[in-house]
Backbone as CSV, one residue per row, in Angstrom:
resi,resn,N_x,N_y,N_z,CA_x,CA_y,CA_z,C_x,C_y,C_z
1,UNK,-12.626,12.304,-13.905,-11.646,11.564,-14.678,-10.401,11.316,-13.837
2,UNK,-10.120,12.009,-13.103,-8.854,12.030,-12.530,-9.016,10.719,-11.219
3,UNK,-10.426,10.456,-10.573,-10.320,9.327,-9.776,-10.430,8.272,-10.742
4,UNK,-10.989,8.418,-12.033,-10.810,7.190,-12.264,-9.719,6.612,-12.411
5,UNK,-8.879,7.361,-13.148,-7.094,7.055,-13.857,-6.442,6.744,-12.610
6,UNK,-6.634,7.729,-11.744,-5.093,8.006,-10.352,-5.797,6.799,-9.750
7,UNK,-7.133,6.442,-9.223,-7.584,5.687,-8.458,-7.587,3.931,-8.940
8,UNK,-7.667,3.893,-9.766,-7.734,2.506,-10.271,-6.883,1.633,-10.531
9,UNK,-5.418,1.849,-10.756,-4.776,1.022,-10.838,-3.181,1.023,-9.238
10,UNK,-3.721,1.913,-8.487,-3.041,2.009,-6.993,-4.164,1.430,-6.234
11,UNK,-5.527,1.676,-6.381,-6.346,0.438,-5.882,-6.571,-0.865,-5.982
12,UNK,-6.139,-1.297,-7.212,-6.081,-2.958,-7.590,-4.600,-3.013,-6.875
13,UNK,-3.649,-2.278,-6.947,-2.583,-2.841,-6.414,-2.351,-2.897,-4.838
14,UNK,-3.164,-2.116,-4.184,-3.516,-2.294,-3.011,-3.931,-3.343,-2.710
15,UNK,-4.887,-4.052,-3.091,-6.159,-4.739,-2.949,-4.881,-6.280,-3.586
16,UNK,-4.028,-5.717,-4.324,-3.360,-6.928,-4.670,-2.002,-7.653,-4.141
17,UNK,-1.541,-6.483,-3.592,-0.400,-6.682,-2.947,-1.247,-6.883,-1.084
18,UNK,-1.850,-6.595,-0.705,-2.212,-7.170,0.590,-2.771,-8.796,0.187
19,UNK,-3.561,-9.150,-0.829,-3.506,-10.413,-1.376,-2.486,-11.309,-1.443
20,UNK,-1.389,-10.778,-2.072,-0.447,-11.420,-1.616,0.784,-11.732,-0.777
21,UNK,0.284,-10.802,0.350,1.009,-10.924,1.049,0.545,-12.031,2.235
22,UNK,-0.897,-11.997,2.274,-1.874,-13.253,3.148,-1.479,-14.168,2.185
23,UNK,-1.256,-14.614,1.124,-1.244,-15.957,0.299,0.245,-16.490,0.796
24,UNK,1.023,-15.692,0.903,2.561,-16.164,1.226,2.516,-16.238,2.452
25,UNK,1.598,-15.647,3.328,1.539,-16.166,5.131,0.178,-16.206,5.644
26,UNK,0.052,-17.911,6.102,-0.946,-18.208,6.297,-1.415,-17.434,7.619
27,UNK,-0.901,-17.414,8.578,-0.758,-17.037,9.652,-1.384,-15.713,9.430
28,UNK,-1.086,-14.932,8.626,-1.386,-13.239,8.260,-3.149,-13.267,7.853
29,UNK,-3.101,-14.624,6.907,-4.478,-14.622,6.506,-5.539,-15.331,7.566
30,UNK,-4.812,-16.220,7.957,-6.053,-16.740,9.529,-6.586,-15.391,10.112
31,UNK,-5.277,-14.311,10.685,-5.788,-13.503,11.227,-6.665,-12.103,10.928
32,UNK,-6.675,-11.904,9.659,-7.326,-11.201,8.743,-8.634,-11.811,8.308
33,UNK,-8.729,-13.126,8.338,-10.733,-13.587,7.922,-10.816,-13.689,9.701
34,UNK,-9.881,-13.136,10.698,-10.694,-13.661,12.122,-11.192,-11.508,12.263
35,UNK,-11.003,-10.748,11.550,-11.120,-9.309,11.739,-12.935,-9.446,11.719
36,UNK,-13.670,-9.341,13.006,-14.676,-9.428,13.241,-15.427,-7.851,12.979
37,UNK,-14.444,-6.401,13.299,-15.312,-5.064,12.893,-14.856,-4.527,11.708
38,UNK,-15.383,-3.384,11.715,-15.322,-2.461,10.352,-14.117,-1.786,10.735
39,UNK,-13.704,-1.344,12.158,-12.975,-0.969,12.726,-11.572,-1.753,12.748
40,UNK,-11.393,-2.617,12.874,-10.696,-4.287,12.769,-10.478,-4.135,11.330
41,UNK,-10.834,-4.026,10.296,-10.758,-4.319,8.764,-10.027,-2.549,8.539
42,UNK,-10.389,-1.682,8.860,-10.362,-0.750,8.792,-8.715,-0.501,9.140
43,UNK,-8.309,-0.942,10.343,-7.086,-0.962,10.898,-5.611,-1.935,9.614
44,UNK,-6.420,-2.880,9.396,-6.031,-3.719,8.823,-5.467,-3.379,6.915
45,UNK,-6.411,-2.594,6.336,-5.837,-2.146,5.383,-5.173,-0.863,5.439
46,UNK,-5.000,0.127,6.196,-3.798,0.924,7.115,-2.766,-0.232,6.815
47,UNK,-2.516,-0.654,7.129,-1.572,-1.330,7.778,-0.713,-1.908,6.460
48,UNK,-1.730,-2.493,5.349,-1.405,-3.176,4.172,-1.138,-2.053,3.183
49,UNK,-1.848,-0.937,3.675,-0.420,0.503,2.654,0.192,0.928,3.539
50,UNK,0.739,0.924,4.602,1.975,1.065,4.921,3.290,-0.249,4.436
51,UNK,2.634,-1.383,4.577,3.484,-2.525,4.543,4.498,-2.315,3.553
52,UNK,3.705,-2.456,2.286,3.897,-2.512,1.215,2.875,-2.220,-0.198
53,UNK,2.518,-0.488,0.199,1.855,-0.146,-0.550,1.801,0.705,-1.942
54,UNK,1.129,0.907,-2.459,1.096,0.727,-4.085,1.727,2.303,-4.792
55,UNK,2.248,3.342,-3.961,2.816,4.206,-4.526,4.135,4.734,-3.358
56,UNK,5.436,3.803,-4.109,6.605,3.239,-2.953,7.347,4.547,-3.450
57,UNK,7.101,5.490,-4.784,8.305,6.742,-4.622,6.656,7.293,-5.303
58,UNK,7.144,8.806,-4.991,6.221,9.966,-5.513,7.059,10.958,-6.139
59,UNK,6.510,12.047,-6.891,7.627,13.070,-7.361,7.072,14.220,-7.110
60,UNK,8.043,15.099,-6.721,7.492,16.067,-6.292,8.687,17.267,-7.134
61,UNK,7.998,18.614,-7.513,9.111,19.432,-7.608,9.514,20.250,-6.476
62,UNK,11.264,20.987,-6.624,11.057,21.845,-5.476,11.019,22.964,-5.967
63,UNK,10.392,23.830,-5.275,10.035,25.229,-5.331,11.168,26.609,-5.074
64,UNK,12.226,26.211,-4.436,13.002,26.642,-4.334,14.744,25.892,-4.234
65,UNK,15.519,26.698,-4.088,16.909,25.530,-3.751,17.045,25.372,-2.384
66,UNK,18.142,24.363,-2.479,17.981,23.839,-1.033,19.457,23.274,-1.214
67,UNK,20.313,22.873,0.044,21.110,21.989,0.111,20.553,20.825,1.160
68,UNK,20.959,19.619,0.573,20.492,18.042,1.543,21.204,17.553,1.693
69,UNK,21.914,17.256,2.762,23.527,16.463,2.660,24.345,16.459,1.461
70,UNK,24.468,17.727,1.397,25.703,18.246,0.556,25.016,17.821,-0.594
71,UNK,24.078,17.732,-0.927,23.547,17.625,-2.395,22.793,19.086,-2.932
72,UNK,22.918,20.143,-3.919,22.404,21.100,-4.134,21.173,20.609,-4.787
73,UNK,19.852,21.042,-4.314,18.885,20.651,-5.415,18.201,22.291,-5.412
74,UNK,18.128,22.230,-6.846,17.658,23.511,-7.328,15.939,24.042,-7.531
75,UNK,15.403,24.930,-8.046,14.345,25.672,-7.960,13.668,24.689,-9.420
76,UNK,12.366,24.020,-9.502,12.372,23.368,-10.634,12.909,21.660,-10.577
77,UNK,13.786,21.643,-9.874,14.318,20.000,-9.669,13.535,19.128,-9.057
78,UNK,13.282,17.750,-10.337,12.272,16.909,-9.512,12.859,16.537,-8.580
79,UNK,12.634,15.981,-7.385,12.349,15.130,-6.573,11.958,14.031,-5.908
80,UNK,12.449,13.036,-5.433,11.628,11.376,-5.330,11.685,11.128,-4.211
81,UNK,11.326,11.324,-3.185,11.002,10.928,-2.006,10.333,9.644,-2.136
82,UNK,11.131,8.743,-1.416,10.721,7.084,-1.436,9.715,6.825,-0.069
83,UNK,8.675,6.975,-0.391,7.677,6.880,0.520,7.799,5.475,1.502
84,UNK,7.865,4.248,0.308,8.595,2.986,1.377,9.540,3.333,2.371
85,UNK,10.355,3.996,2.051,11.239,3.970,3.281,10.929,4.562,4.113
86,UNK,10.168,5.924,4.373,9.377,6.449,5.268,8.844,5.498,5.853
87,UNK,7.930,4.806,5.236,6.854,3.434,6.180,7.312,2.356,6.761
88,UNK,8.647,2.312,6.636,9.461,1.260,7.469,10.605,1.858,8.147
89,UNK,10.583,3.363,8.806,11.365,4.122,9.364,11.039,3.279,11.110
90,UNK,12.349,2.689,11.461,11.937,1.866,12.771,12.174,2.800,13.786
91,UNK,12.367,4.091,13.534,12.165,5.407,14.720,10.426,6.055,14.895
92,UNK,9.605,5.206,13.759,8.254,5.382,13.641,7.656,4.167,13.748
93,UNK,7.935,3.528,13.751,6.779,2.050,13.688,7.879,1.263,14.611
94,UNK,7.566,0.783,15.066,7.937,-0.446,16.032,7.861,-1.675,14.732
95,UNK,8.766,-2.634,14.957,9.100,-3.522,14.020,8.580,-3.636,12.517
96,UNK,9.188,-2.568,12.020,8.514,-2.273,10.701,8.171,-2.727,9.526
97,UNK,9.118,-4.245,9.259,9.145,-4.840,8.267,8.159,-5.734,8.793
98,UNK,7.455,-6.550,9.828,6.167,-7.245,10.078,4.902,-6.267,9.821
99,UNK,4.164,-7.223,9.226,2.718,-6.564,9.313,2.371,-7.053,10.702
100,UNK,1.342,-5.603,10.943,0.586,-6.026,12.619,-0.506,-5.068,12.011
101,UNK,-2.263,-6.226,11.831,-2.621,-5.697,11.440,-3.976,-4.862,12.391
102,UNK,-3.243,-5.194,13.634,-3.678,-3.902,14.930,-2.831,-2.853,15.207
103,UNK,-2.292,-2.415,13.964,-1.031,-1.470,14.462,-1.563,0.174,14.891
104,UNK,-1.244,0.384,16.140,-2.269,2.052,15.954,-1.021,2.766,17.224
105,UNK,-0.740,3.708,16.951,-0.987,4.591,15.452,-0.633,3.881,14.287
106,UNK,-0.846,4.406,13.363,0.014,4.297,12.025,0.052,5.454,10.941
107,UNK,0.632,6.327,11.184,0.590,7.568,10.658,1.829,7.319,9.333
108,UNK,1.251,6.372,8.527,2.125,6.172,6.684,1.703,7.091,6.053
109,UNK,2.908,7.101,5.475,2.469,8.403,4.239,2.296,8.072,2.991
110,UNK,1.965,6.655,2.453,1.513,6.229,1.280,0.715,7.749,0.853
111,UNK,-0.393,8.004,1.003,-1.067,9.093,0.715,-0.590,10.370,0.305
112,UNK,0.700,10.297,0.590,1.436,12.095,1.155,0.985,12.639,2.338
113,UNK,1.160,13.911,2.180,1.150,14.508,3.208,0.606,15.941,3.038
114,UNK,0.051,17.012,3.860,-0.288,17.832,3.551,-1.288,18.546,2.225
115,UNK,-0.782,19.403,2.299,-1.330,19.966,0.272,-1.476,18.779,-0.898
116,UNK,-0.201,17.957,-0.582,-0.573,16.851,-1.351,-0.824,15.484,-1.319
117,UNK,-1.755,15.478,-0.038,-2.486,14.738,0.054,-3.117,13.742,-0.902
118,UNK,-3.432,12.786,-1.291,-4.091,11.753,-2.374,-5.568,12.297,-2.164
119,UNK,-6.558,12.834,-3.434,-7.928,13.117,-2.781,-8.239,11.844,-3.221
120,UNK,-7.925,10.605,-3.867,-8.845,9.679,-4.032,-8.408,8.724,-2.594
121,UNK,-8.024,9.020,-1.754,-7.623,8.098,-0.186,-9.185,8.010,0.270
122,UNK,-9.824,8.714,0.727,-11.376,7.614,1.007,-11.469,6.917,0.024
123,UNK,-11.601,7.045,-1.179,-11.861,5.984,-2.127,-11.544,4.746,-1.709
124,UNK,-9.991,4.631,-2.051,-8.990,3.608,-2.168,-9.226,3.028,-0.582
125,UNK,-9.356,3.543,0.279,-9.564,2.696,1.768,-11.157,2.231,1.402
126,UNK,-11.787,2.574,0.876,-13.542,2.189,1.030,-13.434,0.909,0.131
127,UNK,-12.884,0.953,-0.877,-12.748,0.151,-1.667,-11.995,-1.293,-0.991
128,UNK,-10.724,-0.792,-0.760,-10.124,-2.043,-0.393,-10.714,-2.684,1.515
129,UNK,-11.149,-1.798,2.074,-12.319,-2.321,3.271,-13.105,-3.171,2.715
130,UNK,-13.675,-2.973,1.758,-14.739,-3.859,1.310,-14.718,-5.001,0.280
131,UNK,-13.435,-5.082,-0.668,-13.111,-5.972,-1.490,-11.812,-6.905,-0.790
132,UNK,-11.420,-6.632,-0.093,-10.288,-7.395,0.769,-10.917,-8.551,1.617
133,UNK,-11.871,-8.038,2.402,-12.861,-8.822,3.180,-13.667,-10.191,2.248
134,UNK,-14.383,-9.238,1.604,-15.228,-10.163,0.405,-14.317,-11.272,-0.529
135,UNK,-13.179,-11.005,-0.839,-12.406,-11.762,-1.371,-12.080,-13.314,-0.671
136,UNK,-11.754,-13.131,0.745,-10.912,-13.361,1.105,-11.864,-14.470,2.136
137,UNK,-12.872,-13.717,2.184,-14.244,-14.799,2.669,-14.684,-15.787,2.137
138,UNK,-14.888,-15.132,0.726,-15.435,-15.997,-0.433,-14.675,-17.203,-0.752
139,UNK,-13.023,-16.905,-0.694,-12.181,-17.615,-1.285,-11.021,-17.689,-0.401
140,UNK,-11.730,-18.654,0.983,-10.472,-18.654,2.407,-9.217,-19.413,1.741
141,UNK,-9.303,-19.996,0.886,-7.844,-21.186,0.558,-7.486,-20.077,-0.810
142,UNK,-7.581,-19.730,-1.266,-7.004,-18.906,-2.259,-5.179,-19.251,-2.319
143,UNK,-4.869,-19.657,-3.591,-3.315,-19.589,-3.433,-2.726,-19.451,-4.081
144,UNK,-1.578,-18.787,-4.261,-0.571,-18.711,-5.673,-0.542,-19.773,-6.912
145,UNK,-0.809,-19.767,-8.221,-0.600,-20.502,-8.972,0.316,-20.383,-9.905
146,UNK,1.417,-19.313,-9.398,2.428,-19.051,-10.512,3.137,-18.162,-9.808
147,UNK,4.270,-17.288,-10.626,5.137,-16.154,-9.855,4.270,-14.819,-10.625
148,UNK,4.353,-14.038,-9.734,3.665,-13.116,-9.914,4.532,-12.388,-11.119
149,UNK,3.820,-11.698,-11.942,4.643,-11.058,-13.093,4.682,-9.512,-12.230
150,UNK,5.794,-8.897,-12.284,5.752,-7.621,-11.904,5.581,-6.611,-12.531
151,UNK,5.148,-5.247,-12.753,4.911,-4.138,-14.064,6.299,-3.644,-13.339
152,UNK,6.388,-2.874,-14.834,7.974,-1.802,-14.462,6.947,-0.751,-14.176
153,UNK,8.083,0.052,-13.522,7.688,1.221,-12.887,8.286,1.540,-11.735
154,UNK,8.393,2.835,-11.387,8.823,2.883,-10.395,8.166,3.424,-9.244
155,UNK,7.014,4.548,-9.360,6.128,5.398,-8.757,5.076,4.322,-8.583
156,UNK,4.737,3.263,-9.226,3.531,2.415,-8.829,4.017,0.905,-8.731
157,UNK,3.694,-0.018,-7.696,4.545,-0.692,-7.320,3.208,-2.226,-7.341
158,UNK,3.445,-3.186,-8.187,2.228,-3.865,-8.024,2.621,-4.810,-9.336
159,UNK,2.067,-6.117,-9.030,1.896,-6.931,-10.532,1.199,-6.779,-11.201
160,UNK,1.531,-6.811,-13.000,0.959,-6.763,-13.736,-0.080,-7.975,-13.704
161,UNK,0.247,-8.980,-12.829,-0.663,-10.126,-13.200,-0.470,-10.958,-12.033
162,UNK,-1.319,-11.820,-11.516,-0.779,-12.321,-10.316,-1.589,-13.847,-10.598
163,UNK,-1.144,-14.499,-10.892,-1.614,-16.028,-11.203,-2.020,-17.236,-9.538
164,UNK,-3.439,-17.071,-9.391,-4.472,-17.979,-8.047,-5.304,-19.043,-8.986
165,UNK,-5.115,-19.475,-7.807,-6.152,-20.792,-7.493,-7.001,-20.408,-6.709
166,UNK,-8.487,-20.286,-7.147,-9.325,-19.836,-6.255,-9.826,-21.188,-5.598
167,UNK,-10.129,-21.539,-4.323,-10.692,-22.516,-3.846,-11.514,-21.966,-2.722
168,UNK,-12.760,-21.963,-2.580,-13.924,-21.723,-1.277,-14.034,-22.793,-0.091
């Protein structure tokens, strides 16, 4: 139960926000239907959860107190570490706000980190390896037919609805 809930709607938004980010640059999408390996595709959605991927703050509690630049946070106090900003830290990625979707390393922490790690992350990469491609093959002219509606939220980051024109 838990991949289905946690996994399913940070996977459509994966799978949706790299969608639209090729629909708003053609250039992004030429070079994404030219990704000839598994390895190549593989690199490529890396790249599309770091960009701008589908869980931009996480919460975490802390376990003990702490001071953080003069901020006291206590034993019990949530926590929001904005994972976006991690993934566009330009002391870690070389020009961070472009997608490069040969970028290697790419050590993003969309996933977390450690202990709390995402266990549905093979999922969500197997998935969007294989529905990103297929999409995007099927339907090379694909294009915006509206403004994307956005969901509120803040921990999951993705449209509620994203209005295409499919064309093959």
């Amino acid at each position: 139960i838990l991949f289905l809930f946690a996994g399913h709607e940070t996977t459509t938004n994966l799978i949706t926000m790299a969608s639209l980010a090729m629909m708003r640059d053609e250039g992004l999408r030429q070079a994404f239907l030219a990704l000839d390996t598994p390895d190549a595709i593989e690199c490529a959605v890396e790249e599309f959860l770091r960009h701008d991927g589908p869980t931009p703050v996480m919460v975490r509690v802390a376990t003990e107190d702490h001071v953080l630049d003069g901020q006291q946070i206590k034993a019990g106090d949530k926590v929001y570490p904005v994972i976006a900003s991690a993934n566009r830290d330009p002391d870690v990625f070389a020009d961070p706000d472009r997608i490069d979707l040969a970028r290697d390393p790419n050590r993003h922490m969309t996933f977390g980190f450690g202990t709390h790690f995402c266990l549905g992350a093979p999922l969500a990469r197997m998935e969007a390896q294989i529905a990103l491609p297929a999409l995007h093959r099927r339907f090379p002219h694909m294009t915006l037919a509206g403004t994307p509606d956005w969901a509120d939220g803040v921990t999951l980051r993705g449209p509620a609805s994203l209005p295409v024109r499919l064309a093959s």
